[in-house]
N, C-alpha and C positions, 0 to 999 in steps of 0.2 A: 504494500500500500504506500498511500504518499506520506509525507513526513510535513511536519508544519516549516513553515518558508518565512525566516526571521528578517526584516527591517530594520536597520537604526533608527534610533531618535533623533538623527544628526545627518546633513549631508558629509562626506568625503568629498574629497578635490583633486585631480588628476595634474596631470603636470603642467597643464596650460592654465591651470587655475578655473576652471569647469567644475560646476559641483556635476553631483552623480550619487547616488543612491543605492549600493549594492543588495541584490535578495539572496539570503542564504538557506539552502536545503540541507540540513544537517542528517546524512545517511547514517552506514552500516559505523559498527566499531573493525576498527582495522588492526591493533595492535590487543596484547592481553591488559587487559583492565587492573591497574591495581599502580602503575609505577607513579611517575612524577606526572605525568600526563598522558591521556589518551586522542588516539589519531581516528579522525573520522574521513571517511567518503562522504564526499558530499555536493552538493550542485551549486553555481555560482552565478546571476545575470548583474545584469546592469541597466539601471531606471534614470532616464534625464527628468531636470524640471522642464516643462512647457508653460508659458502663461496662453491665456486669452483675453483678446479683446477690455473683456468684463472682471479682467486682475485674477483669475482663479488659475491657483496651478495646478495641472495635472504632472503626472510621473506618467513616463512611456517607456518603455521597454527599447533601449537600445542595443542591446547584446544579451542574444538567445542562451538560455540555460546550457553549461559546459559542468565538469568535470573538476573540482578542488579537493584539496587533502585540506582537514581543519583540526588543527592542534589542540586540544580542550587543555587548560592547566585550571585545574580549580584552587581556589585560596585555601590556604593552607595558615590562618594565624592564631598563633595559642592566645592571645588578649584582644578585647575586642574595641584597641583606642585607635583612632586615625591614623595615628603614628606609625603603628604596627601592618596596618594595611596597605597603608602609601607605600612605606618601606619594601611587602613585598609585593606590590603594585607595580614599582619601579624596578624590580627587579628581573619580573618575568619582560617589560616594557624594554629594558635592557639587548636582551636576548633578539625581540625583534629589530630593534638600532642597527644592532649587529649582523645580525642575518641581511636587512636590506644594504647596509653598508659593503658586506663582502659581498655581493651578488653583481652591486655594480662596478666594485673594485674588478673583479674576473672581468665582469662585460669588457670596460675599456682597456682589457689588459690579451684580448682574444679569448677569452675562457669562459664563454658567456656559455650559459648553461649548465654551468659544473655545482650548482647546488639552485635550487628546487624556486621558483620566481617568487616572489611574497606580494600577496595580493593586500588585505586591508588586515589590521589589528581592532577586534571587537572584545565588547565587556557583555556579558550577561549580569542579570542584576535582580538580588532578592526580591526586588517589588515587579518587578515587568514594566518600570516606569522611570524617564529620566533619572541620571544620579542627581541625591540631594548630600550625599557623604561618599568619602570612600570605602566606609566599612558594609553599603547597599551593594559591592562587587561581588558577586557570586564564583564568575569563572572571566577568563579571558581566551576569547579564541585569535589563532592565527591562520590567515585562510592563506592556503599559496596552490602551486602548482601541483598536480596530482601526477606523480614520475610515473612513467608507464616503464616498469620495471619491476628487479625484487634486488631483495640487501645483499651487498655481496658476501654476506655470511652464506644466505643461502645458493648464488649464485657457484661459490664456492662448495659445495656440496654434490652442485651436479658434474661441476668443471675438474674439479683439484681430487685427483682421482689416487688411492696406492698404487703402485705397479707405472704411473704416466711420468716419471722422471722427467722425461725431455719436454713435455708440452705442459706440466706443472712448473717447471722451468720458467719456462716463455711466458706462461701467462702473468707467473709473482713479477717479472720482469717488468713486464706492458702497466702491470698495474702503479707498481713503484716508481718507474717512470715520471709516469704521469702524476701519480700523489704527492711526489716530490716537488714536481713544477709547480702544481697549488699551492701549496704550501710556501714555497719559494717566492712565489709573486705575493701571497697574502703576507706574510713575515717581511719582505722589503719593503712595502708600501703603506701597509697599516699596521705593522708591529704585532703581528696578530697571534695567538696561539686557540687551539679548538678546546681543547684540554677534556677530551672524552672520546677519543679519534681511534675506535674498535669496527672491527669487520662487520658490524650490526649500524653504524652510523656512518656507513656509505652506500651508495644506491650505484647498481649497474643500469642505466638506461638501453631500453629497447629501442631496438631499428632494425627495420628491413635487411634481409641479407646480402652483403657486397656493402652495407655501408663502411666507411671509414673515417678519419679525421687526420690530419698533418695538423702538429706541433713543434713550431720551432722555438727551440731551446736554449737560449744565450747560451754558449761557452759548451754545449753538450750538443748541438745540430738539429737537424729534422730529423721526427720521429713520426710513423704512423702507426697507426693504432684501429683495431676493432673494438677495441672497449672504449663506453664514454661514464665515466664515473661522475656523478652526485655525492658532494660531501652535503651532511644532513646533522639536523640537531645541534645548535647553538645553543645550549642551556647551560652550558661551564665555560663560555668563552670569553676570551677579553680581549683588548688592547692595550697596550702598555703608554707608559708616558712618554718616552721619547728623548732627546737632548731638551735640555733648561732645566729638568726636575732633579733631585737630590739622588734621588733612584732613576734614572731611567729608564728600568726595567717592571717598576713597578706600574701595578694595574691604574688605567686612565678611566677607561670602562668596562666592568665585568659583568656576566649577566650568573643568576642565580646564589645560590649562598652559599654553595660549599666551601668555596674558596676565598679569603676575604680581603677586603680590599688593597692590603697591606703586601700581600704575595707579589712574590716577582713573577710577572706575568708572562714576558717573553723570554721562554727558553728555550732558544733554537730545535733543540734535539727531541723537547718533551713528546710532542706529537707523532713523529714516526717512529720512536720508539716504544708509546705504548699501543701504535698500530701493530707493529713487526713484535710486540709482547703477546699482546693478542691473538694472533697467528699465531705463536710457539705454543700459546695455551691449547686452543682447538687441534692443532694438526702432530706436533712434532716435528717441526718442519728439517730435521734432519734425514726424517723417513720417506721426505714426500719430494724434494728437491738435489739436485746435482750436488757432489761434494763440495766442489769450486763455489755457486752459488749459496751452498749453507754458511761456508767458510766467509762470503761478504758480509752475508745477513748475520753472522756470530759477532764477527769485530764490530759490528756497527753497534752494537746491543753493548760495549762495553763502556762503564758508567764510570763515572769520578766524580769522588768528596774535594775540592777544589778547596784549598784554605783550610783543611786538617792535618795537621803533624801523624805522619805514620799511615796514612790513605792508604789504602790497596784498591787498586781498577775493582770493577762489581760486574760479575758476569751477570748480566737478567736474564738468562735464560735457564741460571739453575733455581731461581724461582724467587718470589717475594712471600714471606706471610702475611697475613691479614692486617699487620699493622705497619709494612713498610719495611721489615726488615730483613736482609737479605740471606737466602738461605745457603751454604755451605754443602758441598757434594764432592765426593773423588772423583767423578766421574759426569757428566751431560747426564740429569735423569732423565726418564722415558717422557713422564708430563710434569707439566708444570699446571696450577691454577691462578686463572685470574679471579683479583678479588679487591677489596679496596689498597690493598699493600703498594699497588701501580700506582696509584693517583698521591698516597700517601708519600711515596719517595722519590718521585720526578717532581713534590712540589718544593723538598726539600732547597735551600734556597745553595746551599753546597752542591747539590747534584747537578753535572751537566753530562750527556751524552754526545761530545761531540762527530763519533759517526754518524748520530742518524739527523745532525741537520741538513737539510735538504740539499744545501750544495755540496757537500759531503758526500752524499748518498746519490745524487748525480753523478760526482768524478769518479766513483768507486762501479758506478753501473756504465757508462760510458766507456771502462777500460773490460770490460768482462766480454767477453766471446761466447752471444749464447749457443748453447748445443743444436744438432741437426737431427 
């Protein structure tokens, strides 16, 4: 059946300064119920004002019902004063800054498409009527693009096979590649880190077969590719301060609370090495990849206490526990688990991983020979 089709109590304004009116058909639930937010299917049009003659405005439908993914984050606040709501009012509001900010960073940068477009940021509201507070915020949706795709977690399931050596190879290649080049243009230009960057918060987009794409690479070439990757979910992301501030590394804008404002935000390496950690968790990636290839993706994974007397390198691949700290082994165990331990010791402000910063992780892949 149909589903009720929500209005704001506000126009929106498009980039020529146009009001517009968006209707939202809030569908099926798309992800499992219970996390920090739930992702909906759902339908999107668009309503202009018209006046007449006699001053009355109508809304007319200028763009026919399509296709959106709608982010539901409901509040979450233990007291119920202004203060507390604004605060994480602002914070999920954050997340979308960001989100629109990197989308159009990529655009002018050739990379348009590489994370999901963001259509409008809406409030649902205890009363079903104008805010008169902000503690009347029920939920906030985000409505963007509906990726015709699936997560490379799963994508990787049907692709990254035992026994395909050579063509599990090629494709961690294509992938990294390319993740690295995001990353490299979002970390140049906006200081940026993802800071949740696992095989479940990247999207493979669908295309016809024989599609492809050329990426040219500063200082690493043209590259083509059959994969078009979506990075997704800015809920732990920031950007850093920059030159002028006492820290330069410290967070300017960050979206959600895990991480607080004070955290050094841009760490070159944090991201692709809790990507390629994530990988080790699910796969063992020494069972599934070329010795040569494991052997780049090893060194890249090794970690340093910077500004400790007595430091030893930190291999992350014999694993982190639960609170960050690193496990000890004679030997590469078979698995490792992820679990909060990742987030907890890549935020540490001593940790750097200087293999897996991006342009690192370029030079180290631009010199490899993949197999045939």
């Amino acid at each position: 059946g149909r589903h009720e089709i929500y209005f704001p109590h506000n126009y929106f304004y498009d980039a020529s300064g146009v009001p517009y009116m968006p209707a939202i058909e809030k569908g099926v639930l798309y992800n499992d119920h219970g996390g920090y937010s739930d992702i909906f299917k759902g339908q999107r049009s668009i309503y202009k004002p018209q006046g007449d003659l006699a001053g009355t405005v109508h809304m007319v439908r200028a763009v026919g019902f399509s296709d959106v993914c709608i982010k539901e984050i409901g509040l979450c606040v233990e007291s119920s004063t202004e203060k507390e709501y604004l605060e994480e009012i602002n914070a999920i509001l954050y997340e979308a800054y960001l989100h629109a900010l990197i989308d159009e960073t990529l655009e002018r940068n050739g990379l348009g498409g590489s994370v999901p477009r963001l259509y409008e940021v809406l409030a649902t509201t205890t009363t079903g009527t104008p805010l008169t507070s902000p503690t009347q915020v029920e939920s906030i949706w985000m409505t963007m693009e509906l990726i015709s795709g699936e997560t490379l977690e799963r994508y990787l399931q049907r692709k990254f096979l035992a026994g395909k050596i050579v063509a599990n190879t090629r494709l961690l290649y294509e992938v990294l590649v390319q993740l690295s080049y995001i990353l490299q243009v979002l970390q140049s230009t906006l200081l940026f880190n993802h800071r949740d960057l696992k095989i479940n918060n990247i999207y493979v987009r669908h295309h016809e077969p024989g599609w492809k794409k050329t990426l040219v690479i500063p200082e690493f070439g043209s590259f083509e590719t059959e994969l078009d990757l979506v990075m997704i979910d800015f809920g732990f992301s920031c950007i850093s301060c920059g030159s002028g501030f006492l820290n330069p590394r410290a967070t300017l804008l960050g979206a959600g609370s895990f991480f607080p404002a004070e955290d050094d935000c841009l760490k070159k390496g944090r991201d692709l090495a809790q990507f390629l950690y994530s990988l080790q968790c699910t796969y063992s990636l020494q069972s599934f990849v070329s010795p040569a290839f494991f052997d780049i993706l090893h060194r890249a994974v090794t970690a340093e206490r910077r500004g400790i007397v007595g430091a030893h390198p930190i291999d992350l691949y014999m694993g982190l526990d639960a609170i960050g700290s690193p496990m000890t082994s004679a030997r590469l165990p078979a698995s490792i688990k992820y679990n909060d331990g990742i987030y907890l010791f890549l935020r540490d402000p001593a940790v750097e991983v200087p293999g897996c910063e991006p342009c690192a992780m370029l030079r180290a892949l631009k010199g490899f020979v993949l197999p045939r």
